[in-house]
C-alpha positions, 0 to 999 in steps of 0.5 A, a space after each residue: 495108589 498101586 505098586 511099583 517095581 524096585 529094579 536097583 542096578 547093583 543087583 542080579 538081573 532076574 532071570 525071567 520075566 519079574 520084577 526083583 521086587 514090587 513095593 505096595 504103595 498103600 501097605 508100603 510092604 516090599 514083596 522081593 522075588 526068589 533071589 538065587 546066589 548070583 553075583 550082581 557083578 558077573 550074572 554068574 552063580 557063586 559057590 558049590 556049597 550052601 552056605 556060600 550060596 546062601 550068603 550070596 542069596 542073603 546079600 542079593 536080598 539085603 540090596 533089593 531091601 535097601 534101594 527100596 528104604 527098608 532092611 533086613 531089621 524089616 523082613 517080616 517073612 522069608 521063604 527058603 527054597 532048599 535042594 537038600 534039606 540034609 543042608 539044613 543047619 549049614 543054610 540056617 548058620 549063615 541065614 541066622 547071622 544076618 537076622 541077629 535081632 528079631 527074627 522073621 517069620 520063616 518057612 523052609 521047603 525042599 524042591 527038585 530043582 531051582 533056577 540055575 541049578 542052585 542049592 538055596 534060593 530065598 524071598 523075602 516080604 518087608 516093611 519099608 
């Protein structure tokens, strides 16, 4: 069966050489790839804070999701990459309301640095 990539129109560009998210056709699992806070409609970055960067994060996800058949109600796993995690609870209070069900697995790492110098950039694995 093999996997397919999921590349909708009305999210960001990827800013190197990936897909915004591959669909397993046998698992039907959607893998979405690090998804930074840029603004699908002018490819520029959104916000100096990290909550406002994670909402944009969050919404660029949300759409890979769902031009694939799924949503975040399916997100079994996330990894969030953060550059303070001094900015921990202001990232979770925004993370927290777009998962108001069940809540999926999660890890939260701090890097020195992340594609565009944004503060938080978060992927995602899901059920279709």
């Amino acid at each position: 069966m093999g996997h397919r990539a999921v590349v909708p129109a009305n999210a960001p560009a990827p800013v190197g050489p990936y897909s915004p998210g591959v669909i397993n056709e046998e698992t039907r699992i959607l893998y979405v790839s690090g998804q930074i806070p840029i603004d699908p409609k002018t490819g520029n970055l959104v916000g100096t804070d990290v909550a406002t960067q994670t909402k944009q994060v969050l919404e660029n996800v949300k759409t890979i999701l769902e031009s694939a058949g799924s949503g975040m109600d399916r997100v079994l796993k996330t990894t969030v990459y953060m550059l303070d995690l001094g900015e921990f609870a202001r990232m979770n209070d925004v993370y927290a309301t777009f998962f108001p069900g069940v809540k999926p697995a999660r890890a939260t790492v701090q890097v020195g640095r992340l594609p565009k110098d944004a503060l938080v950039e978060i992927d995602a694995i899901a059920a279709i």
